[in-house]
N, C-alpha and C positions, 0 to 999 in steps of 0.2 A: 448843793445841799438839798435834803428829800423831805418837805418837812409834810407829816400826815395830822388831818384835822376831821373832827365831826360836824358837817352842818346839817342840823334840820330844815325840812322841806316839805311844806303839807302835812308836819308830823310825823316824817320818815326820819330816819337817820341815814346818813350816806357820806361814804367816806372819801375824803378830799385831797389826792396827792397834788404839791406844788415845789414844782422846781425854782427853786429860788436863785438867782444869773445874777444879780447886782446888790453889793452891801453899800453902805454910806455910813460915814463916821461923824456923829449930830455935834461933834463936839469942834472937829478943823476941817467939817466939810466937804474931806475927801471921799472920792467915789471911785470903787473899781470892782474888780472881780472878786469871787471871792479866794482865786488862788492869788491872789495877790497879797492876802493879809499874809503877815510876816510874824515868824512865832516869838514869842515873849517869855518873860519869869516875872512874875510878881509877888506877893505874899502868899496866893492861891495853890501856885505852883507854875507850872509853863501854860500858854496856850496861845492864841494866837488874835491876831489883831489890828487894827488900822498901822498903816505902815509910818504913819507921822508921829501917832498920839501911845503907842505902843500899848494899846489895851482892846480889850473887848467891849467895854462899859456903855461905851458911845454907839456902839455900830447896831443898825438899823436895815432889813432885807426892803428893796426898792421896787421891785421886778420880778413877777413871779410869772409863769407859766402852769396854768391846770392841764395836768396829765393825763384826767379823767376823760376830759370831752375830748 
């Protein structure tokens, strides 16, 4: 996952790619990749999610990687 963000710097704006390598599920704890999450249905519709707890709701990025520097 590619996630882009703005942080200020001395009053600069400057844009911040980070690859994110590890999710974690706050709810039963599990930790893996994120090809690992396994897709679901729920009243939303499909999507995907901790492979124990079968949702999104709980999961958490652990691990990130700046792309920039």
């Amino acid at each position: 996952m590619i996630v882009h963000g703005v942080k200020t710097v001395d009053g600069k704006v400057k844009t911040l790619t980070l690859k994110i390598d590890t999710v974690r599920c706050n709810m039963c704890v599990w930790k893996g990749e994120e090809e690992d999450l396994v897709l679901f249905e729920d009243g939303d519709g499909f999507g995907k999610g901790c492979p124990k707890c079968e949702t999104d709701a709980y999961l958490m990025d652990v691990r990130g990687e700046n792309l920039d520097s």
